[in-house]
C-alpha positions as CSV (number, residue, x, y, z in Angstrom):
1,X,-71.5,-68.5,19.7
2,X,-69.6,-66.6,22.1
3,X,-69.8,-69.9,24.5
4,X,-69.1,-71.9,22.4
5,X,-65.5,-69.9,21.8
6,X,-64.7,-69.4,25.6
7,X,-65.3,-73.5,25.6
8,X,-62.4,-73.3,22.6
9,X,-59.9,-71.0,24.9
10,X,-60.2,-72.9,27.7
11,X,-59.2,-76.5,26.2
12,X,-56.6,-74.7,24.4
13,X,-55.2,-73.3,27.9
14,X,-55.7,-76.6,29.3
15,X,-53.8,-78.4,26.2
16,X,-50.3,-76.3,26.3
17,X,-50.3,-76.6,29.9
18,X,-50.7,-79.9,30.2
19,X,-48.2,-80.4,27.0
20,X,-45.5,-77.6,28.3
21,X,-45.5,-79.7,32.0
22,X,-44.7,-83.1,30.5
23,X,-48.3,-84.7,31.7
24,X,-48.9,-85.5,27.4
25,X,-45.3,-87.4,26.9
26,X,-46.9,-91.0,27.1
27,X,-48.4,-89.7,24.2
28,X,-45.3,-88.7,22.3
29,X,-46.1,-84.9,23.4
30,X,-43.9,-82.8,24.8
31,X,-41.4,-80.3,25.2
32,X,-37.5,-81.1,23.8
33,X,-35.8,-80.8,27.0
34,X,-32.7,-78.6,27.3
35,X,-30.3,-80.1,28.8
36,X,-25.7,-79.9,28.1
37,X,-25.1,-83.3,29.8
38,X,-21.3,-82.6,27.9
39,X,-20.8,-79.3,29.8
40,X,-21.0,-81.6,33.2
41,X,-18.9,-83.9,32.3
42,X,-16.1,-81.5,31.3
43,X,-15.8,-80.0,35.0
44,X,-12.6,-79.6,36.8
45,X,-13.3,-80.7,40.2
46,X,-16.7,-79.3,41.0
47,X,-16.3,-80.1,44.5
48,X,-14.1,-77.7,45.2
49,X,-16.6,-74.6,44.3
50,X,-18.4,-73.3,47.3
51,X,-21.1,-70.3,47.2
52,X,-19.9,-67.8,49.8
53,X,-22.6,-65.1,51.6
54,X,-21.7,-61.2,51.3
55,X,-20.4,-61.2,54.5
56,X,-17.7,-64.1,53.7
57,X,-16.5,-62.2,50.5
58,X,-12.8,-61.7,51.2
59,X,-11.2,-58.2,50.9
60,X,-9.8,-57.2,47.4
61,X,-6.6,-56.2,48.0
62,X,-5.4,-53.0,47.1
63,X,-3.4,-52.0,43.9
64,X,-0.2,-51.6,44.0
65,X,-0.7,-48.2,41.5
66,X,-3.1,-47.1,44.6
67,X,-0.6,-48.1,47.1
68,X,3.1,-46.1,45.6
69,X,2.9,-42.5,46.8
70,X,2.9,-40.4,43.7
71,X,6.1,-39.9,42.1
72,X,7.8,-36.4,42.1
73,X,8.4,-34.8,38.9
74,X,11.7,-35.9,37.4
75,X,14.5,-33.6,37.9
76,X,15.7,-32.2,34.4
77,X,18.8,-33.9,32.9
78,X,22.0,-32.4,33.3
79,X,22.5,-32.5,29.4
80,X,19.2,-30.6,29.2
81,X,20.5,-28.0,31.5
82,X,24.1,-27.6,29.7
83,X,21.8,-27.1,26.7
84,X,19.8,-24.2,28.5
85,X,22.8,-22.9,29.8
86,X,24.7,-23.1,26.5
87,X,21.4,-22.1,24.0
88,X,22.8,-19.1,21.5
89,X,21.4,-16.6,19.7
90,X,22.1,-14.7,16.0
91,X,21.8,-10.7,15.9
92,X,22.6,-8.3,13.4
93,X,22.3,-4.4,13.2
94,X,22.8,-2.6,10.3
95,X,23.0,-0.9,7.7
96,X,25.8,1.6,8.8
97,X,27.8,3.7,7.7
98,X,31.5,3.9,7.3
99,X,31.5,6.3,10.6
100,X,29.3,4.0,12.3
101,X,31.2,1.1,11.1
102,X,34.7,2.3,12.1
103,X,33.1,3.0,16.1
104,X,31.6,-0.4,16.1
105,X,35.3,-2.6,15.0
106,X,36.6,0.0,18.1
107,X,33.6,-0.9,20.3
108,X,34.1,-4.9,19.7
109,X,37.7,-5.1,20.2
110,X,37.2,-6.3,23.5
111,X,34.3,-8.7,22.8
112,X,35.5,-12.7,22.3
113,X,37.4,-13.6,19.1
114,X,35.3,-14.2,16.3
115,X,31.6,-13.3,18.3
116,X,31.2,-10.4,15.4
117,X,31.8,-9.6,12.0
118,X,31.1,-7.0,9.9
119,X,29.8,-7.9,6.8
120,X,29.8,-5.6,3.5
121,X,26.3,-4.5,2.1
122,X,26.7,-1.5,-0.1
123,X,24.5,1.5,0.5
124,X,22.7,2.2,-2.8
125,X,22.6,5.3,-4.7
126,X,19.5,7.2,-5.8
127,X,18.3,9.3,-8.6
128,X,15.8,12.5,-8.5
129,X,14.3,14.3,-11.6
130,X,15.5,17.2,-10.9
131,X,14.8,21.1,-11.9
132,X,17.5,24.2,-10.6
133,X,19.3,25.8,-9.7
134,X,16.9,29.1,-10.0
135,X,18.4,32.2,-10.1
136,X,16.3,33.1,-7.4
137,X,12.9,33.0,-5.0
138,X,11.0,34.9,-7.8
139,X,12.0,31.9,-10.4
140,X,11.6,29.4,-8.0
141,X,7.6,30.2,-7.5
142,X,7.1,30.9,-11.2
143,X,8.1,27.4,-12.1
144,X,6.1,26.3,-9.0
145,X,3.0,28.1,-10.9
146,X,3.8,26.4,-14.0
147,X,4.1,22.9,-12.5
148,X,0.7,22.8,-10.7
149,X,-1.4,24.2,-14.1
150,X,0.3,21.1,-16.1
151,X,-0.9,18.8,-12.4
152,X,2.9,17.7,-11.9
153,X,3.8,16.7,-8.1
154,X,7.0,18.3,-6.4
155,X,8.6,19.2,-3.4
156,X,12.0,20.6,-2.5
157,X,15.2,18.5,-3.2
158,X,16.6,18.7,0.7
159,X,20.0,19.2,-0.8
160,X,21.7,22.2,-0.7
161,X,23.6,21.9,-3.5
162,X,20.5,21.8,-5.0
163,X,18.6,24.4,-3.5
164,X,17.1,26.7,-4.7
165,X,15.1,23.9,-6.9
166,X,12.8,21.7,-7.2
167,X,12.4,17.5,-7.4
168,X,9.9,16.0,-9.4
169,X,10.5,12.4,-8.1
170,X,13.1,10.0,-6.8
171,X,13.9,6.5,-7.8
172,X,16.2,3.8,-6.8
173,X,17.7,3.2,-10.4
174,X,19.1,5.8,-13.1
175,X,16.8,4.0,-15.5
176,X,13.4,4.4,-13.7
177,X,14.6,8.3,-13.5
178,X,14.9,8.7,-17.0
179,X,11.6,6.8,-17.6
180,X,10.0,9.5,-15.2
181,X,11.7,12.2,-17.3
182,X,10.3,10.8,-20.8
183,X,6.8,10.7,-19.2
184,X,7.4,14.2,-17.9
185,X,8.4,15.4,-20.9
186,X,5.4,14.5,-22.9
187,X,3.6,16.7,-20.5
188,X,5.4,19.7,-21.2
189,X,7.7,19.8,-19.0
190,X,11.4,21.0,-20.8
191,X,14.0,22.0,-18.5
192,X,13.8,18.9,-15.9
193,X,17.3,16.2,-16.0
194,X,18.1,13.2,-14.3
195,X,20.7,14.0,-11.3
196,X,22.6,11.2,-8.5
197,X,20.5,12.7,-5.3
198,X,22.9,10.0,-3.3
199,X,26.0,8.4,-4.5
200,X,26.4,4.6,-4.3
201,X,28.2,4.2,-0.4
202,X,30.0,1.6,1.5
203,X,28.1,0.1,4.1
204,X,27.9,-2.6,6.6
205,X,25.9,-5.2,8.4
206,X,26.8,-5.9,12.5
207,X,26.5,-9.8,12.7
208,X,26.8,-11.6,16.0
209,X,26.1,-15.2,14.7
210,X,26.2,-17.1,17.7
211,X,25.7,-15.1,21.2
212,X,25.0,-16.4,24.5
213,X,23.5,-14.7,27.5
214,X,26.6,-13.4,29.1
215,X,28.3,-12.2,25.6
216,X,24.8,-10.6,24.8
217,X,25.2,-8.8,27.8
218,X,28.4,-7.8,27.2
219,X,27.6,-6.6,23.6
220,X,24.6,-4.6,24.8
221,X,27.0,-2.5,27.0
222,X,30.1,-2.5,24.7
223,X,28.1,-1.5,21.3
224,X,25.1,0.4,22.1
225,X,27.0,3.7,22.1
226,X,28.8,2.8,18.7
227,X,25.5,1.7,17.2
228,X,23.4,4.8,17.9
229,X,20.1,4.1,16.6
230,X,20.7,1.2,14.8
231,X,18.9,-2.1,17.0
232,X,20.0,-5.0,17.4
233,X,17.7,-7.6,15.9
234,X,17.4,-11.3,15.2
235,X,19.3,-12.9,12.2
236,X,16.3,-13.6,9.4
């Protein structure tokens, strides 16, 4: 049996060779040949193609990106630079005082028309729950003793037209003073009243809206002795 297969696989060999090499065709067996006899016929002058050898290769020329030297950086624009030059800055300082106010409009006189203004932003006043005045030290620390056995915060009024006394809290509007004092007065506490701990003030606000570098520099050395603490700072 197993002859009789290897007899099989070799006339089967022997078939597709003889079939795949064209020796079965007079039989009407054989391979479709592959052949573009179109693509021939549509070439442009084949006799000008010629097969050059490694060494025949000619030399690619170079680039012309390879060949330019690399460019320098360009130089900045003049407009650019006028724009550096002429870049400005808002500052403001604030809030003062009429004192401070009055050195400062003495202080800028000599700075460039219309560099500064001062503008007007009120100082506001501020309330304190207040009890005083005692009629003395002895008074003062028995109302102390009284305050911390009901738990109710104070501290001294740093007023001395208040002094000897006591605060019990300040706030930035009469009403949330009285508030405090209704609150208070549910705990006990009887002799406390609302009093102005700071008037409502004039005040100001140093604006330089549109500085460059050589008025900031003269600003910094004309105002800094007007302003005192008060910084300069950038416009919000």
């Amino acid at each position: 049996m197993l002859r009789l297969a290897v007899i099989v696989l070799l006339l089967a060999n022997a078939g597709y060779y003889a079939w795949s090499h064209g020796w079965l065709r007079s039989w009407g067996l054989a391979p479709v040949e592959q052949t573009e006899p179109q693509r021939m016929a549509q070439q442009i002058r084949p006799e000008t193609l010629r097969i050059l050898r490694a060494r025949e290769t000619p030399p690619v020329a170079p680039s012309v990106a390879s060949e330019a030297p690399a460019s320098a950086p360009p130089a900045p624009a003049p407009a650019a630079m006028a724009a550096s030059a002429s870049a400005t800055v808002c500052l403001q300082a604030g809030t003062l005082d009429q004192r401070q106010a009055d050195a400062v409009r003495t202080a800028a006189a000599a700075l460039p028309q219309g560099s500064w203004k001062l503008e007007s932003t009120p100082i506001p006043g501020r309330w304190m729950v207040y009890m005083g005045r005692f009629a003395d030290d002895e008074a003062l620390d028995k109302k102390r003793a009284e305050l911390r056995a009901r738990k109710v915060p104070f501290d001294r009024p740093n007023n001395s037209t208040l002094e000897p006394g006591l605060s019990l809290g300040r706030f930035a509007t009469e009403e949330a003073a009285q508030r405090a004092l209704t609150t208070l007065s549910n705990q006990g506490v009887r002799t406390a009243r609302v009093v102005v701990e700071r008037a409502e003030a004039p005040g100001f606000t140093l604006r330089l809206p549109a500085l460059d570098s050589a008025t900031r520099a003269q600003v910094e050395t004309q105002l800094r002795p007007a302003l005192g603490e008060k910084t300069l700072r950038t416009c919000p």
